[in-house]
Backbone bond lengths (Angstrom), bond angles and torsions (degrees), N, CA, C in turn:
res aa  C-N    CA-C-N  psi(-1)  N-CA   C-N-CA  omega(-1)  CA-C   N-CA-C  phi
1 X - - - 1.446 - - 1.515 111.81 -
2 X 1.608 124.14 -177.96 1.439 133.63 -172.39 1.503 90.71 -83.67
3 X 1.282 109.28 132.33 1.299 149.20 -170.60 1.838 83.36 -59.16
4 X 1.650 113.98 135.21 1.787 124.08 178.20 1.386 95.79 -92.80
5 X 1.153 100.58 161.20 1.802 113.09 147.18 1.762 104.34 -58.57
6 X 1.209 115.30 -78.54 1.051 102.78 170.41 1.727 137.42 -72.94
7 X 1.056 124.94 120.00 1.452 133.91 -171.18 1.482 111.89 -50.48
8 X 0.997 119.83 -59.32 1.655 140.88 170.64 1.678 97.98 -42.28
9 X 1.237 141.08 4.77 1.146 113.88 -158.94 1.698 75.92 -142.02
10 X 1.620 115.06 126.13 1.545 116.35 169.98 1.213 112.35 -119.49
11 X 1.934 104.66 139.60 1.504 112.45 -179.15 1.415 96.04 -105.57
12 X 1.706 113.95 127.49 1.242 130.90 153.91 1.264 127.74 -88.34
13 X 1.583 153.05 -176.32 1.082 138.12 136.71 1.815 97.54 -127.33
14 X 1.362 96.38 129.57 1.267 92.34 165.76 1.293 141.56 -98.40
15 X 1.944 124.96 169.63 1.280 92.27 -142.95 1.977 90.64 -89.97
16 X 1.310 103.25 -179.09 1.599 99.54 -170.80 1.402 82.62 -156.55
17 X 1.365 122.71 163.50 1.542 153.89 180.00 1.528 106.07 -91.38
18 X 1.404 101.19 143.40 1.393 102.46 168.23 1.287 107.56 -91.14
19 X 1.478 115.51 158.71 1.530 119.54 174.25 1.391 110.67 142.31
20 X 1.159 134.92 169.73 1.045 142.24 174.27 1.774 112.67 -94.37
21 X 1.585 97.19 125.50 1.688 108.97 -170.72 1.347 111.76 -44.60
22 X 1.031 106.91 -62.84 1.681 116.07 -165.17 1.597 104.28 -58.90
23 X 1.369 126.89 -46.73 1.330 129.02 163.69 1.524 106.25 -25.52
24 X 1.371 95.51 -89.35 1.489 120.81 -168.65 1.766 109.51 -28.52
25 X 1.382 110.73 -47.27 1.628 118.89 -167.16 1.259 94.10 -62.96
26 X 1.563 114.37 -48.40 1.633 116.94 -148.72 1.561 88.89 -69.39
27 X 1.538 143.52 -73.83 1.235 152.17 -171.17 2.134 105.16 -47.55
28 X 1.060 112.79 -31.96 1.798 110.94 158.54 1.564 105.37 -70.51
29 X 1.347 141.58 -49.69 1.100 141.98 -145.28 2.140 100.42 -87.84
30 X 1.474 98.70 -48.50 1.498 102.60 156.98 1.507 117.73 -58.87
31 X 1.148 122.86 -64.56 1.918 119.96 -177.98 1.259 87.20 -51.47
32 X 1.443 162.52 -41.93 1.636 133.85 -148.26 1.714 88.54 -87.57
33 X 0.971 126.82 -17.15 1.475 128.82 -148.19 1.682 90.03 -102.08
34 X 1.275 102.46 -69.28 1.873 96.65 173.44 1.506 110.24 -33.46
35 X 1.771 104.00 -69.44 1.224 102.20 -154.10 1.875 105.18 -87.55
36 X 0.867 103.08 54.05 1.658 109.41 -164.97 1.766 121.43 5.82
37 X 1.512 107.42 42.94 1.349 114.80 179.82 1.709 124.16 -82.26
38 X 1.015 110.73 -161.38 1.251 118.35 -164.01 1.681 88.50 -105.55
39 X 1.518 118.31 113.93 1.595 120.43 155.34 1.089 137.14 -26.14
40 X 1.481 139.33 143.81 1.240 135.05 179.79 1.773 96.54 -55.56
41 X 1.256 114.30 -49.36 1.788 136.18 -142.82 1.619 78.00 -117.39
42 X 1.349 90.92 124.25 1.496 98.52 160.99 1.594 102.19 -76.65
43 X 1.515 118.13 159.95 1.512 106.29 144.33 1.133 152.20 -76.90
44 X 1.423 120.35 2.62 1.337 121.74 133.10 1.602 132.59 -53.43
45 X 1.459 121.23 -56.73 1.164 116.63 162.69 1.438 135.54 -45.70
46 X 1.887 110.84 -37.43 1.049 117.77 140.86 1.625 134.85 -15.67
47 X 1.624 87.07 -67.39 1.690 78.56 -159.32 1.441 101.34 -87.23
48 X 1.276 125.60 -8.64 1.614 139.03 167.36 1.692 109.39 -39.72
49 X 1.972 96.90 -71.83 0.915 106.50 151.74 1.780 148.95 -1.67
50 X 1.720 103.63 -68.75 1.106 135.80 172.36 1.574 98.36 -65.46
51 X 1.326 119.42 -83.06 1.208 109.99 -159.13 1.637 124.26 -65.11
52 X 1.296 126.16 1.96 1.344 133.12 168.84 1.707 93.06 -85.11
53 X 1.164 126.74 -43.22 1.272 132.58 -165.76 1.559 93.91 -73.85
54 X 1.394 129.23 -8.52 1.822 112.89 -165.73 1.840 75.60 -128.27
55 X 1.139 138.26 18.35 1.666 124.18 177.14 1.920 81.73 -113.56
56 X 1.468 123.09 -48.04 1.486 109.75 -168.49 1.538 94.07 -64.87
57 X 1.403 146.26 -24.38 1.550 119.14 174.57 1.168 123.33 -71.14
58 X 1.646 123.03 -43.15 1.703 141.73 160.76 1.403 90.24 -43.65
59 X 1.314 146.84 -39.73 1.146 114.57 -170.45 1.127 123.46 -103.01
60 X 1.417 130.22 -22.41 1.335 140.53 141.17 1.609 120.75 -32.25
61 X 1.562 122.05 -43.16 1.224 151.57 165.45 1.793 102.03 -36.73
62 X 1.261 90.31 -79.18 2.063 120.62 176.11 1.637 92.70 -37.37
63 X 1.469 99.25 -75.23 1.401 80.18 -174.31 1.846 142.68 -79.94
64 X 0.956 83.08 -0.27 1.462 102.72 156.61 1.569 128.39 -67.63
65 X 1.020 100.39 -36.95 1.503 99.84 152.44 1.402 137.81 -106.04
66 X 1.491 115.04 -6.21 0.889 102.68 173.06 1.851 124.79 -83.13
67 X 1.730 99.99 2.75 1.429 128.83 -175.58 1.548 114.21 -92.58
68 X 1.703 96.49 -17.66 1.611 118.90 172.19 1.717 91.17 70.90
69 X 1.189 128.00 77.43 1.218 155.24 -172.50 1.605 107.92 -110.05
70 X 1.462 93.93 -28.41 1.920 86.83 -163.04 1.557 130.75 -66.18
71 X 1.285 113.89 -19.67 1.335 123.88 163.47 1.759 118.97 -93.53
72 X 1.206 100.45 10.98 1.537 94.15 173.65 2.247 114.37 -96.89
73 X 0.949 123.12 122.22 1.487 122.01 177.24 0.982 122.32 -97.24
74 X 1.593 126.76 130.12 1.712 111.10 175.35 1.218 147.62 -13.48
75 X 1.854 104.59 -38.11 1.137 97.12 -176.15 1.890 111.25 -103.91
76 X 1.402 105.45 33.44 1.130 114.41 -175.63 1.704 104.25 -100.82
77 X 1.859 112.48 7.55 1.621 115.92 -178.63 1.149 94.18 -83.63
């Protein structure tokens, strides 16, 4: 990776698949189901998942109003 300010600190990139996410989950979530295997995502992590993913909108939400956001619309950038 690009050389840090600090040395002690390493940038990787890891490797990742091309494709589109939502694809990809739905076609893992069917093969565990055909082949009655074990999920990429447990369902715990799942719903872990989910609910950090439904606290960053509540909080985006919060602060959105507390910035007085609510009458402003996208296409008002």
């Amino acid at each position: 990776g690009v050389p840090s300010v600090n040395p002690q600190i390493g940038i990787s990139k890891p490797a990742t698949a091309a494709g589109e996410p939502l694809l990809a989950e739905l076609k893992a979530f069917l093969a565990a189901v055909r082949e009655r295997s074990k999920p990429i995502v447990s369902l715990e992590e799942g719903r872990r998942a989910l609910e950090v993913a439904l606290e960053i909108v509540a909080a985006i939400a919060q602060h959105g109003k507390q910035v007085n956001l609510d009458g402003l619309s996208p296409k008002s950038f």
